[in-house]
C-alpha positions in Angstrom: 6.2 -23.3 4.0 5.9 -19.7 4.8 2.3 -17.9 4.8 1.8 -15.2 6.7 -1.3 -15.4 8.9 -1.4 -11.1 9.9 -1.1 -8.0 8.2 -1.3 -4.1 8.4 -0.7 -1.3 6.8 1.3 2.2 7.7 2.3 5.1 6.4 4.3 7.7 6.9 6.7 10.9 5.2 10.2 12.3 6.5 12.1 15.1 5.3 15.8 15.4 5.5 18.2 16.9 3.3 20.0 14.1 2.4 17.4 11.4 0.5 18.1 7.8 2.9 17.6 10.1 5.8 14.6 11.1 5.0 13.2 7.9 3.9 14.6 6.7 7.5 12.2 9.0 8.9 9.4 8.2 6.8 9.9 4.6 8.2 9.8 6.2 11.9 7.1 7.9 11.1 4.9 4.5 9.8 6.6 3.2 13.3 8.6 0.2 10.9 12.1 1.6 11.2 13.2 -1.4 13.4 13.0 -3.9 11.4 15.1 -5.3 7.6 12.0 -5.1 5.1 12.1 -7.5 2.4 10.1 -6.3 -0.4 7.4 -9.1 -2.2 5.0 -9.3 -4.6 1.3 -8.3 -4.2 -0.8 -11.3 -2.7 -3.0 -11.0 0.1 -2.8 -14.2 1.7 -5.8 -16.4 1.7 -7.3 -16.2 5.6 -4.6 -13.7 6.4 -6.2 -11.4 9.2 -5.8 -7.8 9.2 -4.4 -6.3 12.4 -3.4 -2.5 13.8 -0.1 -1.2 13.9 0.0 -1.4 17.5 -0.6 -5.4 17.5 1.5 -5.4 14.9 4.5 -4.0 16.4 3.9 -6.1 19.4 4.8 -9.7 17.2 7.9 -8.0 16.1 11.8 -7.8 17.5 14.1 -4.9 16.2 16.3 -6.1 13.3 13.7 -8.9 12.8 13.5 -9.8 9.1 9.9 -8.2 7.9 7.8 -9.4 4.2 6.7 -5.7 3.3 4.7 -4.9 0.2 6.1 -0.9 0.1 5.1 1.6 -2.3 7.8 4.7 -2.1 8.4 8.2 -3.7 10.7 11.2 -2.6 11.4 14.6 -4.3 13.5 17.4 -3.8 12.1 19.7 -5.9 10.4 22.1 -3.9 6.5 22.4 -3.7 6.3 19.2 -5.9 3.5 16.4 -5.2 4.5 13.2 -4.7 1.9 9.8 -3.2 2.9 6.1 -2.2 -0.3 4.5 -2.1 -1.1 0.5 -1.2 -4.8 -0.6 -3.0 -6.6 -3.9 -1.5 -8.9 -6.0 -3.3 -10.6 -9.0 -1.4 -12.9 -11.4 -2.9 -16.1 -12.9 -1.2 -14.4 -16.4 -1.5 -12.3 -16.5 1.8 -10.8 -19.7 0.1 -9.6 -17.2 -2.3 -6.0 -14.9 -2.4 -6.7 -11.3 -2.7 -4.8 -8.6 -4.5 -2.9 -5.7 -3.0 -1.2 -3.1 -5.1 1.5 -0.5 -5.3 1.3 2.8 -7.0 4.0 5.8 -6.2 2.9 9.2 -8.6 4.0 12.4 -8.5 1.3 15.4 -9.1 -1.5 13.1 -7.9 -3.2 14.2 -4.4 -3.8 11.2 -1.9 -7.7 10.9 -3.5 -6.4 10.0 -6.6 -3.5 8.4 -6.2 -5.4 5.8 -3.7 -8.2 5.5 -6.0 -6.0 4.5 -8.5 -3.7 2.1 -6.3 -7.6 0.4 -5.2 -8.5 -0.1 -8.9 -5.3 -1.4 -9.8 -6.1 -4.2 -7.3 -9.2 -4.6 -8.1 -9.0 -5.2 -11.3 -6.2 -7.7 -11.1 -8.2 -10.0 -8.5 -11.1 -9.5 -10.8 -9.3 -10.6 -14.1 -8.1 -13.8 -11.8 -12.1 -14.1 -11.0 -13.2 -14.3 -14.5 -15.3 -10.6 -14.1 -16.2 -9.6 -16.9 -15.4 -5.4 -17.4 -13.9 -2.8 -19.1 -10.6 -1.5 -18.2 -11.0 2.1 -19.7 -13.7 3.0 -17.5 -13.4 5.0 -14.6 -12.8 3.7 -11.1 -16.4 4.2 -9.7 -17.8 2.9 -12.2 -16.1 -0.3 -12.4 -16.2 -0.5 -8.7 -19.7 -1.1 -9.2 -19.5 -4.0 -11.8 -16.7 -5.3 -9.2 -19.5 -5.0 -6.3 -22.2 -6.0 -8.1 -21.0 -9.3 -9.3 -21.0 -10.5 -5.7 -16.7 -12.1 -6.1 -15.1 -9.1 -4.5 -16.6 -8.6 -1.4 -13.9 -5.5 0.0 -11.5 -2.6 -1.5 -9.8 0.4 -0.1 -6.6 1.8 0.3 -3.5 3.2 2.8 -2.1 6.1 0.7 0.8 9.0 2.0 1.1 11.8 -0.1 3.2 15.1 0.9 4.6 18.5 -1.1 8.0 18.6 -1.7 9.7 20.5 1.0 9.7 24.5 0.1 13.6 24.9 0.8 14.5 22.1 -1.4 14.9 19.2 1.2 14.1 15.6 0.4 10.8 14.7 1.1 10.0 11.1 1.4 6.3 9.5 1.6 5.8 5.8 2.0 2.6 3.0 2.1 3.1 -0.3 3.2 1.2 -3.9 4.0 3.5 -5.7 6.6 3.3 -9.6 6.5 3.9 -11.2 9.5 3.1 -15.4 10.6 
């Protein structure tokens, strides 16, 4: 059985004016080109340690078979805003699996789009806690029902967000957890 035991997060944008080029250098840019991502669900492993890029990129070889949980977006259009945010949502329970979360908008600046990608998560680890709250309420303020019932101990988010290039090139922004054992 396969649990990974480390994580951590990156992000990064390219440009290039043909689109897999310039998610290539987004991947440079988050310093996880090297490596064949295999995309996964959102579950933050329980006991799973978080870690820095740099340690990260230590435990790995180049061509190395990576468990990422990627959020992407890319335009062309010129000026356009585009995000790729990852949300996090750990409980208090450290017997417990957390939540982690994609979200990938376009006309959303990096504030928003991460508070939206940490609310997502939150609110999916609380729904699996039993907390009690409403979903149509804003972020902070649910944050605060999250926080005060004493289950979700820790939220935040890694979130990339870019303009669309101004002479039409693809512009690519990416967020992503990296999963290693």
């Amino acid at each position: 059985m396969y649990v990974p035991t480390k994580i951590f997060f990156t992000k990064g944008v390219g440009i290039h004016r043909e689109y897999l080029a310039s998610f290539e250098l987004a991947l440079r840019n988050a310093k996880i080109e090297k490596y064949n991502l295999v995309t996964v669900s959102s579950i933050y492993p329980v006991g799973c340690k978080k870690i820095s890029v740099e340690q990260g990129i230590k435990l790995l070889k180049p061509g190395q078979i990576v468990h990422a949980v990627m959020a992407r977006n890319a335009t062309n259009e010129p000026n356009r805003l585009i995000a790729a945010s990852i949300g996090i949502a750990l409980p208090r329970d450290k017997s417990m699996y957390g939540y982690l979360s994609e979200h990938h908008p376009f006309g959303e600046t990096a504030r928003v789009s991460g508070d939206y990608a940490e609310d997502l998560a939150a609110s999916m680890l609380a729904t699996t806690l039993g907390i009690d709250f409403d979903p149509d309420k804003a972020w902070n303020e649910k944050e605060q029902v999250f926080k005060m019932s004493g289950k979700i101990v820790n939220t935040t988010n890694i979130t990339q967000s870019a303009r669309g290039n101004k002479d039409g090139l693809w512009t690519t922004v990416i967020a992503a957890a990296i999963l290693l054992s």
